[in-house]
C-alpha positions, 0 to 999 in steps of 0.5 A: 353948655349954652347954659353954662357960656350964660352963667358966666357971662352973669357971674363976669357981669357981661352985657350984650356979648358977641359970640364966636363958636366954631365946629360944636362951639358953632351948635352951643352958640346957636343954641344960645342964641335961641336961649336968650336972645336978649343977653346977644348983640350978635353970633358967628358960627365958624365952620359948623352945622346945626342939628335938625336944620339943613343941610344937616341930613345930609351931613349925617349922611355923608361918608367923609363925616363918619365919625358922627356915627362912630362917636355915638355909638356907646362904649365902642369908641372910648375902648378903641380910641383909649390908649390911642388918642394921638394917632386918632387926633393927629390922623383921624381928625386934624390931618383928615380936615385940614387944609393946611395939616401943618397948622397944627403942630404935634404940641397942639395936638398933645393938648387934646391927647392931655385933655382927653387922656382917660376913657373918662374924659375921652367919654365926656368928649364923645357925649357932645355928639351924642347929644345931636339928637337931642340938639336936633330937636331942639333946634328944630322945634325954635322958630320964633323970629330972631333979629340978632345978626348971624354970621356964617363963616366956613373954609371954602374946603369945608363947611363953606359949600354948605353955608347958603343952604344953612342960611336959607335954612336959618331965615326959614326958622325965623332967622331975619338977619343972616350973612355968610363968609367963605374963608378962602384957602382953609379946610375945617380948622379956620381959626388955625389955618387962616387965623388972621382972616377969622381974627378980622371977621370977628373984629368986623363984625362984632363991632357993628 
C-alpha cells in the first residue's frame, strides 16, 4: 500500500508530500517513511500503532483489541461477518471505539457496509491485518536514522495513552524528530469526532 500512495505521488508529479494516515493508514504511513524518506517533508499517524514497535505487544495482547485476532484467522471472519456487515460495522467497531457513537452517522457506515459487500471485498479488508506479521518485521528490521519530522496524535480515550511509549519507541529505532498530540475528548475515530482539532494539526504542522 506504502508503495502504491509513492506511485501516485510520481504519476500526480507530487514533491516533498506530507502524509497523514490514521489507524492502518497510520502503519502505510510509517512504512512509507521508511521506504522513501527523500520523497517526505514530514508524516502524522493519527491514532495508530505500528507493528513490531512497542507498545505493540501489548496491544496484541490486549482483550479490548480482540479483533486483530479474530480478523486473522482464515476464512472465519468473511463467512461470519458476510451478510452481516452493518451490524458488525456499526456495533462491533465504531460504537465500541468512539467516544462520541454519533459522529458517525448510519449513512457512513453504509458506506463501509457498500464497500465491503461481498466476502470478496470483505477478505480484501481482513488481509490488512493479516499482513501484521509481515509488517511487524518489517518495521522491526529499519533502524537507520530518520530526521523527517513525526507527529504522533491519538484521542486521549484511545491510542492517546500509548503515544509517549510509541515515541520512545521510534527514537530507538533511529526516529530523530518525534512530537506527540493528544487530542482531547475523542475515542478512536479523531478525525470524525474532533474534526476541526485533526484539520488544525494537520494545517500546523504540514506547513512547518
Amino acid at each position: 500500500m506504502a508503495e502504491d500512495i509513492h506511485q501516485l505521488s510520481l504519476q500526480l508529479q507530487l514533491k516533498q508530500v506530507y502524509i497523514v494516515g490514521h489507524d492502518i493508514g497510520g502503519m502505510v504511513t510509517y512504512a512509507l517513511l521508511r521506504l522513501y524518506p527523500e520523497t517526505i517533508r514530514g508524516v502524522m499517524i493519527l491514532d495508530s500503532g505500528l507493528p513490531g514497535l512497542s507498545p505493540w505487544e501489548e496491544n496484541k495482547a490486549n482483550p479490548f483489541l480482540w479483533h486483530f485476532g479474530f480478523h486473522q484467522t482464515p476464512d472465519v471472519p468473511e463467512k461470519l461477518i458476510t451478510g452481516r456487515q452493518f451490524i458488525y460495522f456499526r456495533e462491533g467497531m465504531f460504537n465500541r471505539f468512539a467516544l462520541h457513537k454519533d459522529s458517525i452517522t448510519d449513512s457512513d457506515v453504509n458506506h463501509y457496509v457498500n464497500s465491503y459487500g461481498t466476502s470478496e471485498k470483505l477478505r480484501a479488508g481482513l488481509e490488512f491485518y493479516r499482513a501484521f506479521p509481515a509488517n511487524e518485521k518489517f518495521n522491526a528490521a529499519k533502524r537507520n536514522v530518520l530526521n523527517n519530522p513525526i507527529v504522533l496524535a491519538g484521542g486521549d480515550k484511545a491510542a492517546g495513552p500509548t503515544l509517549l511509549k510509541m515515541a520512545e519507541s521510534l527514537r530507538k529505532y533511529g526516529c530523530t524528530n518525534v512530537t506527540t498530540k493528544i487530542i482531547q475528548n475523542s475515542g478512536h475515530f479523531v478525525s470524525e469526532e474532533q474534526p476541526e482539532i485533526v484539520i488544525g494539526l494537520i494545517e500546523y504542522y504540514a506547513s512547518k
